[in-house]
C-alpha positions in Angstrom: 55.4 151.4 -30.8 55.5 148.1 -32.4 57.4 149.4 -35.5 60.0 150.5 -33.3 60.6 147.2 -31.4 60.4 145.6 -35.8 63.1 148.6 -36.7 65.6 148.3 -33.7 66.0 144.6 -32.9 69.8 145.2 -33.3 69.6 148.1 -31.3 67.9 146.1 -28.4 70.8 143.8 -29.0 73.4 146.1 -28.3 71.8 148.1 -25.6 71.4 144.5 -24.1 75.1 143.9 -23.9 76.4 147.2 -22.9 73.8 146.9 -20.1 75.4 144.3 -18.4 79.3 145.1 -18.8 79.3 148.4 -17.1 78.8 146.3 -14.1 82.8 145.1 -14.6 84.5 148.0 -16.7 84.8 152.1 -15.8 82.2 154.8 -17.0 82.2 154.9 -20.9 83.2 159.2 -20.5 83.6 160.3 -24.2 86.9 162.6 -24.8 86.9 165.7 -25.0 87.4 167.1 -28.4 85.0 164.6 -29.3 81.6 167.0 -30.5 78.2 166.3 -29.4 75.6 165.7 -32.6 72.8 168.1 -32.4 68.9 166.7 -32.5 70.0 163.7 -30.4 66.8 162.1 -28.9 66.9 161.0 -25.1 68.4 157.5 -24.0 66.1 155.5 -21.6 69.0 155.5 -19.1 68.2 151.8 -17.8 68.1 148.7 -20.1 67.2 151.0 -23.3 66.0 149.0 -25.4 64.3 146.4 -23.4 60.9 146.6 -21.7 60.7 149.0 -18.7 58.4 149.5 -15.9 57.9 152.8 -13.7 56.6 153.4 -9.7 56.2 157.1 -10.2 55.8 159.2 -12.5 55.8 163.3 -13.1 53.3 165.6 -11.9 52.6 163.2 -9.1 51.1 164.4 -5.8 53.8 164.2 -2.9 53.0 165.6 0.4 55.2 168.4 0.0 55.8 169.0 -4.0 54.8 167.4 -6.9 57.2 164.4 -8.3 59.1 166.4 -10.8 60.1 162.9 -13.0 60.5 159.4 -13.4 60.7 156.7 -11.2 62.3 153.9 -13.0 62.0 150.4 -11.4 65.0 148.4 -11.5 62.9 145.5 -9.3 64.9 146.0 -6.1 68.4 146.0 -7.3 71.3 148.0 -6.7 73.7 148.3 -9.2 72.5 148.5 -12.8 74.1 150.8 -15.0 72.7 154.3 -15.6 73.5 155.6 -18.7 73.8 159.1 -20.1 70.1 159.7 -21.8 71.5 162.7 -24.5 75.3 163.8 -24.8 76.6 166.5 -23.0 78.9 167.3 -19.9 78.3 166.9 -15.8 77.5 169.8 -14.9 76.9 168.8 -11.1 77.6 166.3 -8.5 75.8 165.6 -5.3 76.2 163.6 -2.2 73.7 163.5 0.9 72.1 161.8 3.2 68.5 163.0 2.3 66.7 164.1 -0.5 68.3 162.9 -4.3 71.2 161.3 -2.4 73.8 160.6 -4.9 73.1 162.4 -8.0 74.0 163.9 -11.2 73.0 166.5 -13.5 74.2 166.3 -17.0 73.8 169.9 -18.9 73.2 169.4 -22.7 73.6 171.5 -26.0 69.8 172.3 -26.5 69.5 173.7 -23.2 67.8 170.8 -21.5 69.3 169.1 -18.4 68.7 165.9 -16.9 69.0 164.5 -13.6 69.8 161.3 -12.3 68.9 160.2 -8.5 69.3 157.7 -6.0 72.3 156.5 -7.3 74.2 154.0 -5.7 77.8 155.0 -7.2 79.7 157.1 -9.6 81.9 155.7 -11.9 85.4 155.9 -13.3 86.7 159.5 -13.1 84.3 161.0 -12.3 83.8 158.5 -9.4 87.6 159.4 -8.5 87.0 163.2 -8.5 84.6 163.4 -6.2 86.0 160.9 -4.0 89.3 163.2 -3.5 87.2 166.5 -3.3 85.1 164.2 0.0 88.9 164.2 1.2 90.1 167.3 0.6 86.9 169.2 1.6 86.9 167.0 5.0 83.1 166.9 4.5 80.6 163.5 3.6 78.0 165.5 2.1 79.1 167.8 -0.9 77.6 169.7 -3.7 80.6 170.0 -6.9 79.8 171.6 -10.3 81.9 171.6 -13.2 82.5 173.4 -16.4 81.9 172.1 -19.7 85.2 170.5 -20.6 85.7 168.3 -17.3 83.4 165.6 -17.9 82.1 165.2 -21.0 79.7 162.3 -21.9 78.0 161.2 -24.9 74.4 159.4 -25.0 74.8 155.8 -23.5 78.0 156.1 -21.7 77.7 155.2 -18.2 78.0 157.3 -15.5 76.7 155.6 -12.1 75.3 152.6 -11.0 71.5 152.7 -9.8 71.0 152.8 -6.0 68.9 153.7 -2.9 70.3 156.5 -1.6 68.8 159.4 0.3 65.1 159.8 0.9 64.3 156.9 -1.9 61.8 154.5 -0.6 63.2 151.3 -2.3 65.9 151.0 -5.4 65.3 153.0 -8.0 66.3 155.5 -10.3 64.7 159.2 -10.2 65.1 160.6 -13.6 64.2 164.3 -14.8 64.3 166.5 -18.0 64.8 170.3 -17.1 64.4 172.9 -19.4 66.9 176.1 -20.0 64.9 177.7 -17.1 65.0 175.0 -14.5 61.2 173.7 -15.5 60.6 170.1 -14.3 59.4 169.0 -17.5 57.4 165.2 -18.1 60.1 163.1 -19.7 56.8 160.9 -21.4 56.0 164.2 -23.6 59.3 165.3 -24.3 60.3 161.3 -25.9 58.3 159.0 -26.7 60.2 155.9 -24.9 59.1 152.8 -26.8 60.7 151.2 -23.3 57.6 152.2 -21.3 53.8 151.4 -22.4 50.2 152.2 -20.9 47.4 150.8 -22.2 45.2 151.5 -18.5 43.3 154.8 -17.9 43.5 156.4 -14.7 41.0 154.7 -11.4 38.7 157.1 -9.3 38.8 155.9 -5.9 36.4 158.2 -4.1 35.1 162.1 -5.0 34.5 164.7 -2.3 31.8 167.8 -2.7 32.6 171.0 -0.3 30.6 173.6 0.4 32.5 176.9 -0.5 30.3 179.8 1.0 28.4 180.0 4.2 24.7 179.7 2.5 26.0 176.4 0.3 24.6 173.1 1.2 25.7 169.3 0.5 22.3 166.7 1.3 21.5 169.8 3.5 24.8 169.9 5.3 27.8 172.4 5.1 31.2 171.2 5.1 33.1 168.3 3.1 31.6 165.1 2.2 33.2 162.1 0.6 31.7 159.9 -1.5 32.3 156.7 -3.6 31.4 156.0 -6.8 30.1 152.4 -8.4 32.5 151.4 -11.5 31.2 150.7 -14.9 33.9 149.2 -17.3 36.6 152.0 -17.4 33.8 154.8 -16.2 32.6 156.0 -12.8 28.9 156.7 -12.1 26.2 157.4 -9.1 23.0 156.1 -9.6 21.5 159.0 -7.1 21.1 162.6 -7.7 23.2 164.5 -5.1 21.7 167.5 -3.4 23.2 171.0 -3.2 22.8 174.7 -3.1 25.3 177.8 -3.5 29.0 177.0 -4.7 30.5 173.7 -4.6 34.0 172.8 -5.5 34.6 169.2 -6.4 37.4 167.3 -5.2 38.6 163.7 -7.0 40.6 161.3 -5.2 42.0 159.0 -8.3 45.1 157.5 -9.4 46.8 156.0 -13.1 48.2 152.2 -12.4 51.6 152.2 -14.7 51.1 148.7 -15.0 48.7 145.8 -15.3 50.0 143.6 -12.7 51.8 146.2 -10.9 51.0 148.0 -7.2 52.7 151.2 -7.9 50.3 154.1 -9.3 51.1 157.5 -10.9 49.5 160.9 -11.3 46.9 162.3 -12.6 48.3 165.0 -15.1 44.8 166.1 -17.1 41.6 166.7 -15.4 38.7 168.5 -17.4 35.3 168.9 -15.5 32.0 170.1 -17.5 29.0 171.3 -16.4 25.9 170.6 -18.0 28.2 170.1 -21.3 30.1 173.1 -20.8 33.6 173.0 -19.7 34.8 174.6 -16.1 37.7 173.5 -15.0 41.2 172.3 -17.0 44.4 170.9 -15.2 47.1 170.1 -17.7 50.5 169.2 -15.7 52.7 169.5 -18.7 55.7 171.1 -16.6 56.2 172.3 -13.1 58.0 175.3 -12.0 60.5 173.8 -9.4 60.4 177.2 -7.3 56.8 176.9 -6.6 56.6 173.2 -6.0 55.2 173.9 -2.4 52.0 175.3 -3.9 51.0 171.5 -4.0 49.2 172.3 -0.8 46.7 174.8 -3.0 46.1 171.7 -5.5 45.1 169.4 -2.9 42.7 169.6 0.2 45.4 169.8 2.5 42.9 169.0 5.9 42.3 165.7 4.2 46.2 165.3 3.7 47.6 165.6 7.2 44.1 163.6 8.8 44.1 160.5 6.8 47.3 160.6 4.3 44.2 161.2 1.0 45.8 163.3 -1.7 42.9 164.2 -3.2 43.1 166.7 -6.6 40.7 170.3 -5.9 38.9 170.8 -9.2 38.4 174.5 -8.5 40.8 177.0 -8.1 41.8 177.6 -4.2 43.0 181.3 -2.8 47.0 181.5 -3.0 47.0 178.6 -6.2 50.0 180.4 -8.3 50.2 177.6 -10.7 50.4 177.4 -14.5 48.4 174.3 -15.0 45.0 175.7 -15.6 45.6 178.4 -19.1 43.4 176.1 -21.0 40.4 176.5 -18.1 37.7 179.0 -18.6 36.7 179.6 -15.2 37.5 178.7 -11.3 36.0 174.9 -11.2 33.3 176.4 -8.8 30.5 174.8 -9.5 27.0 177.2 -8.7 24.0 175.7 -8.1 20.8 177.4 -7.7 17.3 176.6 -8.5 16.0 175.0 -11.4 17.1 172.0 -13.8 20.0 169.7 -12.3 23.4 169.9 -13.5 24.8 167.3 -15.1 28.5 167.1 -13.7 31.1 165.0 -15.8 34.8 164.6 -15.3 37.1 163.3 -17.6 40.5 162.3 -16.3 43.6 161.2 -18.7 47.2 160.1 -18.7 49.9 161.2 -20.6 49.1 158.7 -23.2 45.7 159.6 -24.1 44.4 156.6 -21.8 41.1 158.5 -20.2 38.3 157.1 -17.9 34.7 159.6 -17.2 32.9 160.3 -13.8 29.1 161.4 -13.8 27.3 162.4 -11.3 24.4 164.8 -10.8 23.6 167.8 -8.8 19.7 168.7 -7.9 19.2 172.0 -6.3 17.8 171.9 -3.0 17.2 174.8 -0.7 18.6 175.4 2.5 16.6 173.7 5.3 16.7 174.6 9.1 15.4 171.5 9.6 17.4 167.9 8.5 16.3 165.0 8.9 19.3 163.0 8.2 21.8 164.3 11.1 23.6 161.2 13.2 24.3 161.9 16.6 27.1 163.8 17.8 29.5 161.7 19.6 31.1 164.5 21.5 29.0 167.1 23.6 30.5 170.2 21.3 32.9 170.6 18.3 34.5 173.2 15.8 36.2 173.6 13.2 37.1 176.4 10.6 36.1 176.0 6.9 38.0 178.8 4.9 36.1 181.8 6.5 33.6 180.4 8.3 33.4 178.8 12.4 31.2 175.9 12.0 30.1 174.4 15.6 28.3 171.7 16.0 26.6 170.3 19.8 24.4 167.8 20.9 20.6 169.0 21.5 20.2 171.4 24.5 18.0 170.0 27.7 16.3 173.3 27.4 13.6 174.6 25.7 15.7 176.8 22.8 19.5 176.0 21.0 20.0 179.5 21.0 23.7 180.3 21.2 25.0 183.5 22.2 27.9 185.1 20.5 30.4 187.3 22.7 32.8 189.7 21.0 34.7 193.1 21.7 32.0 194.7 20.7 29.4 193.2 22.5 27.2 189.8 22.7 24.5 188.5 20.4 22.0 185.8 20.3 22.1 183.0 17.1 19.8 180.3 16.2 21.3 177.0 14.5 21.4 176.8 11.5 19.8 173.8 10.8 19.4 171.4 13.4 17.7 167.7 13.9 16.8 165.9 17.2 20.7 164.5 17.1 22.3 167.9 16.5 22.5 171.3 16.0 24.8 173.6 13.5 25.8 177.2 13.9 28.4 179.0 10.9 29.7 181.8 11.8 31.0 184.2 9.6 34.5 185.3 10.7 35.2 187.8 7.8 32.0 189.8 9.8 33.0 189.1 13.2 35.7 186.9 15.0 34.4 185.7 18.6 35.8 185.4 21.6 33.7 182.8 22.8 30.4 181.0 22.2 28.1 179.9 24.9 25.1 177.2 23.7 23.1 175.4 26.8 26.4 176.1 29.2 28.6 174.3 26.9 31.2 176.8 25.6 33.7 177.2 22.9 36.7 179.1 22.7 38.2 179.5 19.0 41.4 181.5 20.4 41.8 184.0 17.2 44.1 186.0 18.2 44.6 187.6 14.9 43.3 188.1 11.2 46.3 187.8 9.2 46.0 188.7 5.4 47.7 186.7 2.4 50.2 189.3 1.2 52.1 191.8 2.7 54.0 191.1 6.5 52.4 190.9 10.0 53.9 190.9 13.2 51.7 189.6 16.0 52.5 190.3 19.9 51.7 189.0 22.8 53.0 189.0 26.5 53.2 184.9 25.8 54.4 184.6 21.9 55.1 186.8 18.8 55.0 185.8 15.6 56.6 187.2 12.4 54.9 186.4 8.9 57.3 187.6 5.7 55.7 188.2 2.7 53.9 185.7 0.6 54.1 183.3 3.7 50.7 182.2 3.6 47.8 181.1 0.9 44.9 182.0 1.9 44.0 184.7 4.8 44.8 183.2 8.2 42.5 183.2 11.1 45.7 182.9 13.8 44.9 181.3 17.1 47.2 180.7 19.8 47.2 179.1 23.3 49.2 178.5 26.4 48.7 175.1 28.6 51.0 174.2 31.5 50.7 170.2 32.8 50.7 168.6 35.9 54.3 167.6 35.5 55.5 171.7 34.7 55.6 171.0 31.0 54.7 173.5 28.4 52.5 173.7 24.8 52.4 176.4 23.1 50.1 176.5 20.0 51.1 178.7 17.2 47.8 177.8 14.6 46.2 174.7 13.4 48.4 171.8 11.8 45.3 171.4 9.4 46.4 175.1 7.6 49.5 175.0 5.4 52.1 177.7 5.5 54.0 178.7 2.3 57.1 179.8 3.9 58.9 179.9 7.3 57.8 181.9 9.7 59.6 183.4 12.6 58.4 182.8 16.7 58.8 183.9 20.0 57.9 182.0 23.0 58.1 183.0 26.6 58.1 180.1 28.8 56.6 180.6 32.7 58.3 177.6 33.8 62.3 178.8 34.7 65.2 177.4 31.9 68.5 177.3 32.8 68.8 177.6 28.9 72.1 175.4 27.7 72.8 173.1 24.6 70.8 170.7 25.2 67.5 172.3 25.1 65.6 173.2 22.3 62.3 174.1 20.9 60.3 171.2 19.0 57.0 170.5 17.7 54.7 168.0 19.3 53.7 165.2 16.6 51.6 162.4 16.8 54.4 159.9 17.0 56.7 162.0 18.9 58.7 165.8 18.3 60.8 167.2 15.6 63.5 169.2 16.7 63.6 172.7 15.5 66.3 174.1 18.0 66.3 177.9 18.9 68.2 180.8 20.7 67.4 181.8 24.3 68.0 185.5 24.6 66.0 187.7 27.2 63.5 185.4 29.0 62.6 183.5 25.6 63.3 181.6 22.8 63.8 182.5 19.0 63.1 179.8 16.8 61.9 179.1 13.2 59.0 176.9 11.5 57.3 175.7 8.3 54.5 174.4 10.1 51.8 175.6 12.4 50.9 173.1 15.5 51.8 172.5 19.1 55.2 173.5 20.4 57.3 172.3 23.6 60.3 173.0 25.1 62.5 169.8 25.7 66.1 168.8 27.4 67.7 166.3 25.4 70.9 164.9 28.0 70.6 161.4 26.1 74.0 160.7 23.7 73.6 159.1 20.0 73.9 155.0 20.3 76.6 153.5 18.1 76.4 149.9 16.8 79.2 148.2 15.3 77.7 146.2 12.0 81.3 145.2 10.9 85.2 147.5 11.5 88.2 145.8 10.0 90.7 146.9 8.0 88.8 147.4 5.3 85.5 149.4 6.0 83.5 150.4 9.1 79.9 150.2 9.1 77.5 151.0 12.1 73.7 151.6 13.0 73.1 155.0 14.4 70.3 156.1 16.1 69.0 159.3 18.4 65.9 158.9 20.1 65.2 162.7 20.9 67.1 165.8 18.9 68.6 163.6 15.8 71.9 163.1 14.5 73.3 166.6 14.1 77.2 165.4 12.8 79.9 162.7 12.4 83.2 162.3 12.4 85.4 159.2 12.1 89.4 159.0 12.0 91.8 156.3 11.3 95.1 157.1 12.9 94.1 160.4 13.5 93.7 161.1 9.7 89.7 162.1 9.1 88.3 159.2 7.2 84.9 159.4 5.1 81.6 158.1 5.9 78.3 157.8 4.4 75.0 158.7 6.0 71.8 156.4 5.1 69.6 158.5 7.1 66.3 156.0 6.5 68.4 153.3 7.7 69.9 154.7 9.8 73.1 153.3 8.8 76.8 154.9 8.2 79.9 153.7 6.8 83.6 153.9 5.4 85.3 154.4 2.3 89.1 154.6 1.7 90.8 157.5 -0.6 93.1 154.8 -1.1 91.9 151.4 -2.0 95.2 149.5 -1.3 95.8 151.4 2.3 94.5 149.3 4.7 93.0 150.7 8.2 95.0 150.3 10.8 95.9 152.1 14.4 93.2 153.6 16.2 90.0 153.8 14.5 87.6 156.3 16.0 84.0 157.5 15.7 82.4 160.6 17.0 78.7 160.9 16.8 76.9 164.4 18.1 73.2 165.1 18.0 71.8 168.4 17.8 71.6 168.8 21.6 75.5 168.9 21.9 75.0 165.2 23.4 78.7 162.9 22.1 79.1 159.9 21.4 82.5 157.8 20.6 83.2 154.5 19.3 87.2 153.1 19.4 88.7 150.2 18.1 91.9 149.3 17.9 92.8 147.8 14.0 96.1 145.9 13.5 
């Protein structure tokens, strides 16, 4: 790296100065006829040439996908000029208020394509283009492609201006590499960008150790335990032995700082975990298949995810994991232990530039006990949860002389003992591949799983009910699903309808019937949502026959809800030469907008995180006048107008 910044100090000198005048002149387009030289390397699209810093970077864990390229700092300004990282043409323009925002994709002559997000602004013709099809399309958000000859660019000409638009958490700009077959690939690997330098390895922040069986044991527990580790230089020990028994996946909560004096953090692409010297488990995130990017929720423990916002990395091999990231492991990560010798656990963890750090720990085999000594005290009476296929519940000590439990199901009733148990608590697993209760009485304290259904990972299933029905398409979940479902009416004639746990993460949408007791007279402004912990999200629906049809990537609580509440506009600034407002919906969410000057439909932009919308002119030297007017409609149907009268 330092011979580069010796060989290209002219280079820097240039890029310098063409960094700064795109901020004054039109996007550099090349011609046409001009052709594009082949073996081109890739431009660093911001600054090249002068020391860079990222806040993401590829193969990070998002909650939904995995961060598919680079985040490149521009330190919280708008405006800096993107450039064109290898020659080619524009194959494709977006505008949103969501997701990339204002993008680009530029298609080049090896096949690869890169992507350019966030953006702020197009520029020159490209920035006229699209501005007309707005117009002539009638519509803010649009989605334009473009055959080779229309906009060709070469490397470094500029083509937007950096920005913060749609689901960006600060200025940036999002920058990805694809290959011929849409592959996210990492833009480190593919050049080396002298621009952007590591020397730090990646930081363990905590490990967690599951059980992954009904006879496996952590310290004599089942279940997941988290645990942190004591640093030693760039290395991560415990200076105890751990006990366990039966399979145990491993679970590593860690994270690569991009910078020395920086707070942003990046991902983890290489994991390798041996076993008593022996490797076990390989994760190389070299590329990531854009079509599968939901299968994040197989790579981490997704429980963990949605309870406390942890993204921790499994190092074993989960049901429903369809990723490519593991050809160079040997096995499934699951770690056995039986008796005899400990096993010596070590787990190496490494950036893309080679930067690694090591965790050790050891495992000591230790049988099951039905006695445990260390078991806290229960702060509830009773709970219950479901780990993969098993019921564990766990209740406070009975009065009585015996913790026996008795098991009903269809075909009968049984009587269990914990177990293990302590004067603080007692623990009975249940295996619900062997049988699924209906209920579970211990010392007149009872629990009620409500599995309705076993629903297998491939193939469809319909599930009925005189309440709900469900519809599960193919590949729709990861792992088999152990369906419960309930009904609750409040004091106030409310309904919650619970369509599985929130803690089990569905692949793709399902489909759902719900038949409400309470009486609807069904209009616009209802609609089905899910209950979250800060509020709903509106999912809509379609009365038809007593009940309502409606669609969802998520299992939890759903309600039925009237939204009679219009939008709220709030003028920010209208005069003759733009219109901004704050926008907000407290129930269903903005659904569309419309604004007209004159009676002539006018464009506006939608920052949905801001909550913020405004104007632009298709021509710059027309100035608005007449009646200026703003219709803003949220997904219940509700209206609201704004009018002002410009002169």
């Amino acid at each position: 790296m330092k011979n580069y910044w010796n060989s290209t100090l002219s280079r820097v000198i240039v890029a310098s100065i063409a960094a700064v005048c795109p901020f004054f002149s039109s996007a550099q387009f090349s011609p046409p006829e001009e052709k594009f030289p082949d073996g081109e390397s890739f431009l660093y699209p911001i600054n090249p040439g002068l020391p860079g810093s990222l806040s993401g970077t590829m193969g990070e864990l998002r909650s939904t996908h995995f961060h598919s390229g680079l985040d490149i700092r521009t330190n919280n300004v708008i405006g800096l000029p993107v450039l064109a990282s290898k020659s080619g043409y524009i194959s494709r323009v977006s505008v949103g208020p969501t997701g990339y925002g204002n993008v680009i994709y530029i298609k080049h002559p090896d096949g690869y394509t890169t992507i350019y997000a966030h953006l702020d602004r197009f520029k020159g013709d490209l920035a006229e283009y699209v501005l007309k099809e707005h117009y002539r399309k009638r519509s803010s958000n649009i989605n334009l492609y473009f055959k080779p000859g229309q906009f060709p660019v070469h490397r470094g000409d500029t083509i937007a201006l950096s920005g913060n638009s749609g689901s960006s958490g600060g200025p940036h700009l999002h920058f990805d590499i694809r290959d011929k077959n849409n592959f996210a690939l990492n833009p480190l690997l593919v050049e080396s960008f002298p621009e952007i330098t590591d020397d730090l390895p990646p930081a363990v922040e905590k490990i967690a150790l599951r059980t992954l069986d009904i006879n496996s044991r952590i310290n004599d527990r089942f279940g997941r335990f988290e645990f942190y580790a004591k640093r030693v230089g760039d290395n991560y020990v415990f200076d105890v032995p751990i006990l366990a028994t039966g399979s145990i996946g491993v679970e590593v909560l860690a994270k690569d700082k991009l910078a020395p004096n920086s707070r942003f953090y990046g991902g983890v692409n290489y994991i390798e975990m041996r076993v008593d010297s022996q490797l076990l488990f390989n994760q190389a995130i070299d590329k990531i298949n854009i079509s599968k990017g939901r299968h994040i929720l197989t790579v981490m423990d997704f429980k963990t995810l949605r309870s406390d916002g942890k993204r921790f990395y499994k190092l074993f091999l989960d049901d429903g994991n369809g990723l490519n990231f593991y050809d160079r492991s040997p096995g499934d990560g699951k770690i056995r232990v039986s008796p005899g010798d400990d096993k010596d656990v070590e787990i190496t963890l490494k950036d893309t530039y080679g930067n690694a750090s090591k965790l050790s720990f050891r495992l000591r085999p230790s049988p099951s006990n039905k006695e445990v000594t260390l078991l806290e005290p229960l702060k509830k009476d009773l709970e219950y949860d479901i780990h993969e296929n098993v019921l564990m519940i766990t209740t406070q000590p009975c009065a009585a002389d015996s913790n026996r439990a008795v098991v009903y199901t269809r075909a009968g009733k049984r009587v269990i003992e914990p177990d293990y148990a302590n004067v603080n608590r007692a623990v009975y697993l249940l295996d619900l591949r062997k049988e699924v209760p209906d209920s579970v009485v211990i010392c007149n304290r009872s629990v009620v799983p409500g599995i309705v259904a076993t629903v297998p990972s491939s193939g469809k299933y319909h599930y009925y009910s005189d309440v709900m029905d469900v519809e599960f398409p193919v590949n729709s979940l990861y792992d088999t699903l152990y369906f419960n479902t309930d009904h609750r009416i409040f004091p106030d004639s409310s309904e919650a309808f619970t369509l599985g746990s929130r803690y089990v993460p569905l692949n793709r949408t399902i489909k759902a019937t719900i038949r409400p007791l309470k009486k609807y007279e069904w209009d616009e402004s209802m609609g089905v949502y899910r209950i979250e912990e800060k509020g709903y999200s509106y999912l809509g629906g379609k009365w038809e026959n007593g009940a309502v049809h409606f669609s969802t990537r998520e299992f939890g609580d759903f309600t039925i809800l009237q939204d009679k509440t219009p939008p709220t506009i709030h003028p920010v600034v209208v005069n003759n030469y733009v219109a901004r407002f704050k926008i907000k919906d407290d129930l269903s969410g903005i659904s569309s907008y419309r604004a007209t000057i004159d009676g002539q439909w006018l464009l506006m932009y939608y920052d949905a995180k801001t909550a913020t919308i405004w104007s632009e002119r298709l021509d710059k030297d027309v100035l608005m006048k007449g009646e200026f007017k703003l219709v803003l409609v949220d997904e219940a149907g509700n209206r609201a107008v704004y009018t002002n009268q410009l002169k």
